[in-house]
VMD Tcl script that draws the C-alpha trace (Angstrom):
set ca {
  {186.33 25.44 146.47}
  {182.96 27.50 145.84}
  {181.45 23.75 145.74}
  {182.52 23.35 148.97}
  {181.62 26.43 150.35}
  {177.93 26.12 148.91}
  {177.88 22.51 150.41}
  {178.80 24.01 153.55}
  {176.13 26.58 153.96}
  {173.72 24.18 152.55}
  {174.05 21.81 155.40}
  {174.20 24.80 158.29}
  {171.12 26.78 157.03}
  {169.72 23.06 156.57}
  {170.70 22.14 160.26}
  {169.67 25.47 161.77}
  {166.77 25.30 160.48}
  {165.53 21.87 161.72}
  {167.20 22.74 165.07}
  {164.70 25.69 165.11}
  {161.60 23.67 163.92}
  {162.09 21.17 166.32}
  {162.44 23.79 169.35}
  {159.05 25.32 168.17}
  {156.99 21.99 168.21}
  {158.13 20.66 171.07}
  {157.15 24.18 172.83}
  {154.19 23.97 171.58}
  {153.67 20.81 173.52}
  {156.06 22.07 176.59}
  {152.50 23.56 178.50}
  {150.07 20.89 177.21}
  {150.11 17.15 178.93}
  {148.99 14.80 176.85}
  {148.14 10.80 177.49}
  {147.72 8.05 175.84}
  {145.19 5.56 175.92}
  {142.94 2.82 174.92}
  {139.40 3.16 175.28}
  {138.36 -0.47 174.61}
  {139.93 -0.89 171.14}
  {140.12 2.88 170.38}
  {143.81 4.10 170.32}
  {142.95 7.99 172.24}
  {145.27 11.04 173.59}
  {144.16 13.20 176.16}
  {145.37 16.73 176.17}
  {145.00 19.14 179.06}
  {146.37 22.31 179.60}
  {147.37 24.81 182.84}
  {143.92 25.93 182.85}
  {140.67 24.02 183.18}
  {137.14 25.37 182.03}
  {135.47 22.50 182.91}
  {134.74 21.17 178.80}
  {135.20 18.21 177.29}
  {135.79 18.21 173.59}
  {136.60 15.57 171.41}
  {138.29 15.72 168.24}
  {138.36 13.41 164.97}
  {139.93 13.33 161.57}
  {138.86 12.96 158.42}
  {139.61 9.75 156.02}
  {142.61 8.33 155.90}
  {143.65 10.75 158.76}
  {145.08 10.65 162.32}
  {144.80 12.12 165.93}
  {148.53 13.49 164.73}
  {146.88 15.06 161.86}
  {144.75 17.14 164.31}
  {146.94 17.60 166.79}
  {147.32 21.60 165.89}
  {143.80 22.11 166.81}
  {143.84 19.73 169.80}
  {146.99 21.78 171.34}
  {145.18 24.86 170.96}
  {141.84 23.61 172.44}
  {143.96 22.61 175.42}
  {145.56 25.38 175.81}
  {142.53 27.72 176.10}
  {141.41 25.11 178.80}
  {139.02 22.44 177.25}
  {140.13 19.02 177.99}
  {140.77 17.36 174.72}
  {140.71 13.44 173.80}
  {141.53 12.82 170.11}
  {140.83 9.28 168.90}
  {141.99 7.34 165.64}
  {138.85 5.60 164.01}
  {138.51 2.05 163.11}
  {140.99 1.15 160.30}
  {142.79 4.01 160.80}
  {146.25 5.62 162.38}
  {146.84 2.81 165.68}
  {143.51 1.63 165.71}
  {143.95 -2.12 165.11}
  {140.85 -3.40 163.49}
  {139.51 -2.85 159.80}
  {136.43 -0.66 158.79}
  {133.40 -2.12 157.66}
  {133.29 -2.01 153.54}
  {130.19 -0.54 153.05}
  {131.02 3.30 152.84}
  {127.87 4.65 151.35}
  {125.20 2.88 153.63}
  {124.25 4.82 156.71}
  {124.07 0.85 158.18}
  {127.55 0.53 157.42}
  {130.75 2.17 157.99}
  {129.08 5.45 159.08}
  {127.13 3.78 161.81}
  {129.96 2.07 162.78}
  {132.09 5.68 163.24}
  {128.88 6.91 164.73}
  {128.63 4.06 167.62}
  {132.50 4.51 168.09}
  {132.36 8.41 168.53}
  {129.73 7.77 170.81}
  {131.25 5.31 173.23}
  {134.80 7.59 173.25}
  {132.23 10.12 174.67}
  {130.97 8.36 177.05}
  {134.19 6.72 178.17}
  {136.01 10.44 178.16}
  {133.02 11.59 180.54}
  {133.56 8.56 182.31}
  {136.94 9.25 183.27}
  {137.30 12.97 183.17}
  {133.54 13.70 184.79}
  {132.74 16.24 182.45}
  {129.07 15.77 181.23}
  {128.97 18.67 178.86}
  {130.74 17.80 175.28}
  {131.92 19.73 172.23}
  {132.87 17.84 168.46}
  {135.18 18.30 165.97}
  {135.67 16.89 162.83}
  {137.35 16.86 159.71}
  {135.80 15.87 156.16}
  {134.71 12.21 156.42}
  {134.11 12.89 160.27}
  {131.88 15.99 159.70}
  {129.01 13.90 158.97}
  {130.25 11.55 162.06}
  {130.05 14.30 164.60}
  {127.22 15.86 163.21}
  {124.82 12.52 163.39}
  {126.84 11.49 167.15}
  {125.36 14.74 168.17}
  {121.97 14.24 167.73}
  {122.05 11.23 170.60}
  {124.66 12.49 172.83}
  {122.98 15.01 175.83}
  {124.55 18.26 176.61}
  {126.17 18.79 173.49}
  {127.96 22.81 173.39}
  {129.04 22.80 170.17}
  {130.03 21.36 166.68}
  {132.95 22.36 164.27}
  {132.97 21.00 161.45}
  {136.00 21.36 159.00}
  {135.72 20.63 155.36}
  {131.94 19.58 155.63}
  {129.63 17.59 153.88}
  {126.99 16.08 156.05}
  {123.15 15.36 154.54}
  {122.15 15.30 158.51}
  {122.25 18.97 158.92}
  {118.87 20.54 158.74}
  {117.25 24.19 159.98}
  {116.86 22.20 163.85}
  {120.22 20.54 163.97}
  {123.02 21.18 165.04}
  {121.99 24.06 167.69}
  {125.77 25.41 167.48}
  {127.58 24.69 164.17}
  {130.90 26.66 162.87}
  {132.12 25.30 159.33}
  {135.25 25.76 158.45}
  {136.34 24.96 154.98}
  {139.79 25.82 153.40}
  {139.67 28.58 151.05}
  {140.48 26.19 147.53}
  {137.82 24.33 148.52}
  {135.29 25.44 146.52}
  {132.87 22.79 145.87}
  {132.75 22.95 150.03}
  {132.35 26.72 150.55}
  {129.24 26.25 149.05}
  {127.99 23.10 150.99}
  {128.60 25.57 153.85}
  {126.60 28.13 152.74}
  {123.85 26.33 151.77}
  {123.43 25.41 155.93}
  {123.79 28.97 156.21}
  {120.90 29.52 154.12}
  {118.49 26.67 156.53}
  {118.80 30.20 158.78}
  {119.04 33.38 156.65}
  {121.81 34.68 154.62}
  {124.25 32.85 152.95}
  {127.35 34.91 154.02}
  {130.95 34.02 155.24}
  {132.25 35.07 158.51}
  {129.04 35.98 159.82}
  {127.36 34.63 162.67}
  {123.49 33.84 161.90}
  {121.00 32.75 164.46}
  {117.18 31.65 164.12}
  {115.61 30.74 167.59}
  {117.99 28.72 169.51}
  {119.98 27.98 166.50}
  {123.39 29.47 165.31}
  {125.44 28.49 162.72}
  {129.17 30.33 161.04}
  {130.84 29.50 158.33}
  {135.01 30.30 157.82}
  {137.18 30.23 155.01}
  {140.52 29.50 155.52}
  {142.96 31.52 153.07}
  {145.64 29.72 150.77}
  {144.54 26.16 151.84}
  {142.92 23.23 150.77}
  {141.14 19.89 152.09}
  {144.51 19.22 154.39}
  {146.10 22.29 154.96}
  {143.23 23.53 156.36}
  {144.23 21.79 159.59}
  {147.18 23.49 160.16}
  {145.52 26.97 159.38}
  {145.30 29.28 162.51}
  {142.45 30.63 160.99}
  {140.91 26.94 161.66}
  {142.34 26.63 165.36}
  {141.39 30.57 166.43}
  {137.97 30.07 165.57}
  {137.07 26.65 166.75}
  {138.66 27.73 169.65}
  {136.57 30.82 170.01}
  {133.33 28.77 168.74}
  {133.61 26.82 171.95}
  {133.83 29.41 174.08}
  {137.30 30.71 174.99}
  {139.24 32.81 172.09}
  {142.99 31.95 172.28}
  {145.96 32.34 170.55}
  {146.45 29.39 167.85}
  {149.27 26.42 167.83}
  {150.57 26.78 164.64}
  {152.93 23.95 163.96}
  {152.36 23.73 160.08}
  {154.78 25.43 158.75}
  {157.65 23.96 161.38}
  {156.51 20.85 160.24}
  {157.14 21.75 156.56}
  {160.44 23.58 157.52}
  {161.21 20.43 159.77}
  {160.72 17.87 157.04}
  {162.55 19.75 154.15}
  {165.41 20.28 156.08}
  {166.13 16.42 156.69}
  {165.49 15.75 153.32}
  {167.97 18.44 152.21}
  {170.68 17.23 154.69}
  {170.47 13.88 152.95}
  {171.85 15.29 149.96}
  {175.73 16.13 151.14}
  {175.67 13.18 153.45}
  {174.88 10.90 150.25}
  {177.93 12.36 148.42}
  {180.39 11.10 151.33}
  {179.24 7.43 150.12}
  {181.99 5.77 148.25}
  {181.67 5.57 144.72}
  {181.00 2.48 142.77}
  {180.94 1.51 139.26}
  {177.50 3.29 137.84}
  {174.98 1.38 135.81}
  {174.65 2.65 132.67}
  {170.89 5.11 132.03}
  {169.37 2.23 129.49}
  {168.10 4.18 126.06}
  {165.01 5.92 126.36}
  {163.36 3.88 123.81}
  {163.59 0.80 126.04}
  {162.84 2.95 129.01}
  {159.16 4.00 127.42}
  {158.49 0.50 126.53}
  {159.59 -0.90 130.08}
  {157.11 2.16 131.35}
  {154.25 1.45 128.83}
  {154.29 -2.58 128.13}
  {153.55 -3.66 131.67}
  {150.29 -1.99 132.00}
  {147.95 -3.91 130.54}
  {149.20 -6.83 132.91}
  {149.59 -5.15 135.36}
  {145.94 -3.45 135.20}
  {144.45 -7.25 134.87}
  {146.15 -8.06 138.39}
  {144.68 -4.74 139.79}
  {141.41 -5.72 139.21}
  {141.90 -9.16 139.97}
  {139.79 -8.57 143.42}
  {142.66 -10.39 145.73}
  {142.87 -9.79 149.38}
  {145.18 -10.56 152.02}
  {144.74 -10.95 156.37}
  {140.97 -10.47 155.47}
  {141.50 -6.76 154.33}
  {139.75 -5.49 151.20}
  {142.67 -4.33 148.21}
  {145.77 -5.06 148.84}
  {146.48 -8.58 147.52}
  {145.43 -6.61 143.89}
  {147.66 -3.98 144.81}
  {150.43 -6.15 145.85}
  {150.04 -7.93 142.70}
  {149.92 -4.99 140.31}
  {152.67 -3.64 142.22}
  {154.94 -7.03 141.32}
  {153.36 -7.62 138.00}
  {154.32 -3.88 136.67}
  {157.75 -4.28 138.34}
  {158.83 -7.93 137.01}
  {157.57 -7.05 133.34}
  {159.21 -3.77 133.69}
  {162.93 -4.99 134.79}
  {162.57 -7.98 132.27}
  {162.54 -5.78 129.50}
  {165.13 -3.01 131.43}
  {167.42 -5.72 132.42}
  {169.58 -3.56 134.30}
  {173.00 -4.80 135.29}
  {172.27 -3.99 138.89}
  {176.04 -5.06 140.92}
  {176.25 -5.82 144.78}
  {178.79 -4.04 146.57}
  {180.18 -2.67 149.76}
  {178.81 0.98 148.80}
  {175.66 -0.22 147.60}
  {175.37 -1.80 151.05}
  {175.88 1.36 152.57}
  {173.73 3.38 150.72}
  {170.97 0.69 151.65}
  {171.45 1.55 154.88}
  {171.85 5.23 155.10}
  {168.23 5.48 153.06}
  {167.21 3.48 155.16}
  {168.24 5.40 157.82}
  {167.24 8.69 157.08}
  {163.80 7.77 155.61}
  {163.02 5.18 158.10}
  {164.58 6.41 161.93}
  {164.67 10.11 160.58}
  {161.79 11.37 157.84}
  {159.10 8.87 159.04}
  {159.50 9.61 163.20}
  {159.56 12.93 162.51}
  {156.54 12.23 160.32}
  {154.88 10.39 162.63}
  {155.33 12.64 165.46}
  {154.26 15.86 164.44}
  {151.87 15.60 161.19}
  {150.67 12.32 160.40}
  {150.29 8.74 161.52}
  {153.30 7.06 159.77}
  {154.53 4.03 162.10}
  {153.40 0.37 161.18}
  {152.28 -1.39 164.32}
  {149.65 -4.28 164.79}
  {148.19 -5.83 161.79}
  {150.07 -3.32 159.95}
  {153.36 -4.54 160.26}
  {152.58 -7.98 158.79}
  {150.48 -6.41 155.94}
  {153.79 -4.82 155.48}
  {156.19 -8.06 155.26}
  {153.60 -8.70 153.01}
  {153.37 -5.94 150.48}
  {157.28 -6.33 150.83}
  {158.41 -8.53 147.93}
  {156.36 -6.49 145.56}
  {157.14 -3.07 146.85}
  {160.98 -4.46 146.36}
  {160.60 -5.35 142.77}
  {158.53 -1.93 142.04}
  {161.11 -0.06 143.72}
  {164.07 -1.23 141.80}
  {162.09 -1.15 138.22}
  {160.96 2.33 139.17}
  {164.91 3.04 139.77}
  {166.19 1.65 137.09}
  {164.09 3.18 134.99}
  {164.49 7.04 136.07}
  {167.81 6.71 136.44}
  {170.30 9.33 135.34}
  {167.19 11.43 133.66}
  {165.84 14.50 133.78}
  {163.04 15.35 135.72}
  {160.65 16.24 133.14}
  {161.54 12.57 132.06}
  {161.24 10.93 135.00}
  {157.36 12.73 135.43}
  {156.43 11.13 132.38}
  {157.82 7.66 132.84}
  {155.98 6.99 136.01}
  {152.72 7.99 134.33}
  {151.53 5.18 132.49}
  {151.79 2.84 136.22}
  {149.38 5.95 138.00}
  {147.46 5.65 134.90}
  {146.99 1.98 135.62}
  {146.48 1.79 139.26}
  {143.77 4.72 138.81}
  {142.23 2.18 136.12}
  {141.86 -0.44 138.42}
  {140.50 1.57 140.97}
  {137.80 3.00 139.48}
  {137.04 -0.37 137.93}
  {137.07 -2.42 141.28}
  {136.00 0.81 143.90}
  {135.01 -2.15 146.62}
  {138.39 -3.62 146.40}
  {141.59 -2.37 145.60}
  {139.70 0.82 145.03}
  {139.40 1.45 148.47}
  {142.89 1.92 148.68}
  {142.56 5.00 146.23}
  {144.84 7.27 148.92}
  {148.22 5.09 147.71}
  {147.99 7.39 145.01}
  {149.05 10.43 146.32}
  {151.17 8.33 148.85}
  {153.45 7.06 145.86}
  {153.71 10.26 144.43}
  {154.71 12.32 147.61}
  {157.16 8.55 147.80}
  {158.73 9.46 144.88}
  {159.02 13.04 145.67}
  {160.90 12.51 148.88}
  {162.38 9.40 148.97}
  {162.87 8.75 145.40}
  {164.61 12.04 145.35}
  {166.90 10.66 148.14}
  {167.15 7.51 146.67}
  {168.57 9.40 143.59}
  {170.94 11.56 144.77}
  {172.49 7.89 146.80}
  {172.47 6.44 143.10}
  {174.61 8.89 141.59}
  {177.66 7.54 143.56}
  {176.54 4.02 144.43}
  {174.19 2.61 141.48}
  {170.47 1.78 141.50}
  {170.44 -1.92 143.47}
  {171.05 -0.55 147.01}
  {169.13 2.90 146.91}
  {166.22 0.59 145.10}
  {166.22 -1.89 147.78}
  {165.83 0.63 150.64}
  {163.23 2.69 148.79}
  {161.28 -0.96 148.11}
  {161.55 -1.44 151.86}
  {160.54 2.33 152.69}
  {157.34 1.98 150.16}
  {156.09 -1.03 152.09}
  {156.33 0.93 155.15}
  {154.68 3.86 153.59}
  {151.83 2.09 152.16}
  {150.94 -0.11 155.50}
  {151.35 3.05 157.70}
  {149.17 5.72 156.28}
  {146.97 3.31 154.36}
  {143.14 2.72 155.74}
  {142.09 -0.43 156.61}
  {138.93 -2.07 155.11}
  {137.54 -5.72 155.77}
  {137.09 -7.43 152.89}
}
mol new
graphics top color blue
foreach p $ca { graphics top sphere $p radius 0.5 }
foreach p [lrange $ca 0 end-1] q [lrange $ca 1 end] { graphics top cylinder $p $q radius 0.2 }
display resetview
């Protein structure tokens, strides 16, 4: 009965609370319009508030980012009265074509984000006819918006979050607020150092030589990401370009939002009916099914493949496969079809799929496949499938402590490969902490299903979910 009764509170603090999340984000959109659009091939959203002070400001992310992943600061720009377009770069979020390779040439990949930022400015003025413009940027678009505002005229102001830009010198840019999270150390100091181009090296401080003024912010209690959902971050680029407003803070009702619908999963998983449980296979098999594979399954990550012309993910496709065949050979789990396995496929799916990743996609990051991206995920499927149900089978029925170090020796490989093939599959080097915040959430999930149904239909919806995952969030890079 006290089972019950904790069940039962469980799910009605779980449901309040996701009731109340959602209320807050959508009223933080309820006084904000927003639009989408294409500029040419550029996926934007224009956001524009009750009031209008006649500014255009445009807004990027960092690598491997999103206009969703900005969207905090872009609400609260609106809302003190800029007119905001937000853009995805090229191999990122909806945009539908690949970035160039060549990340460390200024001829490369960071022209190629500078000529893009560029013509969204001139297409936003274009349609909005505002001819003054503001930038912000986040990590790998700091350096972006900081080079795109040397050639664009009538530039107000630059905020740079997270920065680390070589193009900033004692004459450039006239206005620049850095804003770097407060664990990011290495950063802080890359901020200060522009600081020092003008005088002292102090934080929240406003220095000025000639017609040149610079600030630098630290966030507190966040790092490289979180520092986008800071309202330290939103307050004072929104007071850096010119009107001081009260900040959209969504973080945290995204993070209450999230939880909450991965917590609900739990008592709806235990109304599954039960079937006949694999047995956990003995751990001595387990470590060898974990540790054998690798050197395989390192071989096919460096093996340089690529698939639809993108750079990486034929070798991670293959690793993927390679480390989950080997792995289930020597497992051989006795992995049964039945009518509550088929359910359980279902309801994962479900929940992960029409539940966690619209959610996802909707209020924090790009996480819906569309374009190229949804045959680069038919792609990675069959391999995603096979990791998925190794990866099950293997963690099944242990402890957590257990099922940490099981999955270690696979990170260890995939890391391996990177670093040893950075052009290829080690441009892909942000699956890593997708796959572990995969296994956090929808392994979990995929877990607590397995406990009543087995490990073949929770494996089979988790190897659908990872393809997903990986072609969603994933940059693009032409090979």
């Amino acid at each position: 009965m006290q089972i019950l009764r904790f069940k039962f509170l469980t799910v009605t603090v779980a449901a309040v609370l996701a009731l109340i999340s959602l209320f807050r984000l959508e009223q933080a959109r309820s006084d904000i319009e927003s639009e989408r659009l294409q500029f040419s091939d550029t996926p934007v959203t224009i956001y524009r508030g009750a009031k209008s002070i006649s500014s255009l400001v445009l807004v990027s992310h960092g690598f491997s980012g999103s206009r969703q992943m900005m969207e905090s600061i872009s609400l609260t720009l609106a809302q003190a009265g800029h007119t905001v377009v937000a853009f995805d770069y090229l191999g990122h979020g909806r945009n539908r074509n690949a970035l160039s390779p060549e990340i460390n040439s200024l001829t490369g990949a960071t022209e190629d984000l500078i000529q893009q930022t560029l013509e969204v400015a001139s297409k936003a003025k274009a349609l909005t006819g505002l001819k003054r413009v503001a930038l912000v940027g986040h990590s790998m678009a700091t350096d972006v918006v900081i080079r795109a505002a040397e050639q664009l005229p009538n530039v107000d102001g630059v905020v740079a979050i997270s920065m680390y830009s070589e193009a900033v010198t004692p004459n450039h840019p006239d206005r620049l607020l850095i804003v770097s999270g407060a664990y990011e150390t290495r950063l802080r100091a890359v901020a200060l150092n522009a600081l020092g181009q003008l005088g002292d090296r102090l934080e929240n401080v406003t220095i000025a030589l000639g017609d040149v003024e610079r600030r630098a912010v630290a966030a507190p209690w966040v790092g490289h990401v979180g520092v986008l959902w800071s309202s330290v971050t939103a307050r004072e680029t929104a007071a850096w370009l010119g009107e001081p407003t009260e900040p959209v803070s969504t973080g945290l009702w995204i993070a209450i939002l999230l939880g909450a619908i991965v917590l609900l999963f739990h008592p709806v998983a235990s109304l599954l009916p039960e079937a006949p449980l694999e047995p956990t296979p003995p751990l001595r098999k387990a470590i060898m099914a974990s540790v054998l594979p690798a050197p395989i399954a390192f071989l096919a990550g460096i093996s340089g493949l690529s698939v639809l012309g993108l750079a990486g993910f034929g070798a991670m496709a293959l690793c993927l496969a390679t480390w989950g065949a080997l792995s289930l050979a020597i497992l051989r789990p006795k992995m049964r079809v039945s009518l509550p396995g088929i359910a359980a496929t279902l309801l994962v799916l479900a929940w992960g799929l029409a539940l966690f990743a619209v959610a996802l996609d909707r209020y924090a990051a790009a996480f819906l496949p569309t374009g190229p991206r949804l045959t680069l995920m038919a792609i990675l499927l069959p391999a995603t499938l096979l990791f998925a149900l190794a990866d099950r089978a293997l963690v099944h029925g242990r402890h957590l402590v257990l099922r940490i170090f099981l999955r270690i020796p696979f990170f260890a490989v995939l890391l391996s490969a990177m670093v040893m093939q950075p052009t290829s599959i080690g441009m892909l080097f942000t699956v890593i902490p997708v796959l572990a915040l995969f296994m956090l959430v929808f392994g979990t999930m995929a877990g607590w299903a397995a406990k009543w149904v087995g490990i073949l239909g929770p494996g089979i919806a988790t190897g659908v979910i990872l393809s997903w995952s990986i072609a969603a969030s994933t940059p693009l890079f032409s090979a």
